[in-house]
Structures are given as structure tokens and as C-alpha cells.
C-alpha positions in Angstrom: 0.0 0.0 0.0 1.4 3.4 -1.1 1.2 6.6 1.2 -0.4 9.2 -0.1 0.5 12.6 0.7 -1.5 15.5 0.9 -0.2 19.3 -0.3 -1.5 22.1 1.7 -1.1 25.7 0.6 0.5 27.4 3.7 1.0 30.8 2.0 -1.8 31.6 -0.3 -0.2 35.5 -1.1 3.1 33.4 -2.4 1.1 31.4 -4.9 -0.6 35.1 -5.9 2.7 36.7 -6.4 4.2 33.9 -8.4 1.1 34.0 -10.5 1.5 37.9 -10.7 4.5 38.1 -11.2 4.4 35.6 -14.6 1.7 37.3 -15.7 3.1 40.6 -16.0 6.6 38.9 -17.5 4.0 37.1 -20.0 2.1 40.6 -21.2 5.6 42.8 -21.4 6.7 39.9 -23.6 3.4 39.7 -25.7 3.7 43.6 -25.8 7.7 43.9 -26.9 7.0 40.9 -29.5 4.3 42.6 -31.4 5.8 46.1 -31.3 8.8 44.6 -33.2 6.6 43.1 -35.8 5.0 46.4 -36.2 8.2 47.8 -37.7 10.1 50.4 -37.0 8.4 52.8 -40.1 5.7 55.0 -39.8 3.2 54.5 -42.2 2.4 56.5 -44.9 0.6 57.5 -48.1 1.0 54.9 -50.7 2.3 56.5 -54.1 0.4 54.6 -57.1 2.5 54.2 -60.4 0.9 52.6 -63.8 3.7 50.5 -65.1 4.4 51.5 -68.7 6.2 48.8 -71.3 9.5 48.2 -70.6 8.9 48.4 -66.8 10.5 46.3 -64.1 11.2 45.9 -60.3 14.7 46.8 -60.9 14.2 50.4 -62.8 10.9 51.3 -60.8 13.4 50.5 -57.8 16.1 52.9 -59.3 13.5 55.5 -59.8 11.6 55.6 -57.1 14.3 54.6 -54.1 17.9 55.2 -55.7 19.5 55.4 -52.1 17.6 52.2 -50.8 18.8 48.4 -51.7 16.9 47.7 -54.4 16.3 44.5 -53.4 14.6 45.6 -49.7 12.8 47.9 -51.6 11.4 45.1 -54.2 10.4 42.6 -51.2 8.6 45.4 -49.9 6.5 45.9 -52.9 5.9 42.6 -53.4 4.5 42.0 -49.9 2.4 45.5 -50.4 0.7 44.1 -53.8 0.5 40.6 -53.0 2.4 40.2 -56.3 2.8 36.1 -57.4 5.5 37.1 -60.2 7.8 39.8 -60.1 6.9 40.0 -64.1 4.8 43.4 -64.3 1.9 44.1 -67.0 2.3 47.7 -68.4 -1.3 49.2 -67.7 -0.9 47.8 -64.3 -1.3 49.6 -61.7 0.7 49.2 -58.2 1.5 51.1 -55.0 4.7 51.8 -54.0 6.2 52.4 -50.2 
């Protein structure tokens, strides 16, 4: 026959600031977690362009963010157009950051 033990809770305001204590590392963690995701832009007005023949990623970069790696710059328009293909239609219309 095994003993069984019982657990009594001799400090009840330990166990509430254990509990406290997690929950506030838990919601500064939460908090610092989605303000990096956020980013560290500000948002702004979207400028539209209508590609024209000839158009690509590459010279829209150069001519809209010359100073920028082009290729940050290309993710980022991707990602705002939900562009499949980095092919672009001229007629097509897209916003750039």
C-alpha cells in the first residue's frame, strides 16, 4: 500500500505573487514581441504608379528609391501588392512604399 501525501497551501499571497509576477513577464513579452513586428516605419501614403512597357522591379526601384537596396525595396512591394510574379503588366497599376 502506497502513502499518499496530501499538499497544503501554507502561503496563499506566495502562490498570488508567483502568478502575478508571470503574468506581467508574459504581457511585457506579448507587448515587446508585437511592437517589433510592427516595424520600425511609420506608415504612410502609398504613391500609385501605372507600369508602362518596358517596366520592371529593378528600374521602378532605381527610380523611385535610388538610395535604398533595391532589393529591400522590391520585397517590400511585393509583400504591399501581393504580387505572385515579379513579371509586371504595363497598364498595371501598383503602390509603391
Amino acid at each position: 500500500m502506497s502513502a499518499v501525501t496530501s499538499y497544503r497551501l501554507t502561503n496563499p499571497r506566495r502562490l498570488f505573487r508567483g502568478l502575478a509576477i508571470l503574468a506581467l513577464a508574459a504581457s511585457f513579452t506579448m507587448a515587446s514581441i508585437s511592437g517589433s513586428v510592427a516595424g520600425s516605419q511609420e506608415p504612410g501614403e502609398l504613391q500609385y504608379v501605372t507600369v508602362q512597357s518596358g517596366d520592371s522591379l529593378w528600374s521602378l526601384a532605381d527610380a523611385h528609391a535610388p538610395n535604398e537596396d533595391p532589393r529591400d525595396w522590391i520585397a517590400e512591394v511585393v509583400l504591399l501588392n501581393a504580387l505572385e510574379t515579379a513579371e509586371l503588366s504595363p497598364g498595371q497599376q501598383i503602390a509603391l512604399p
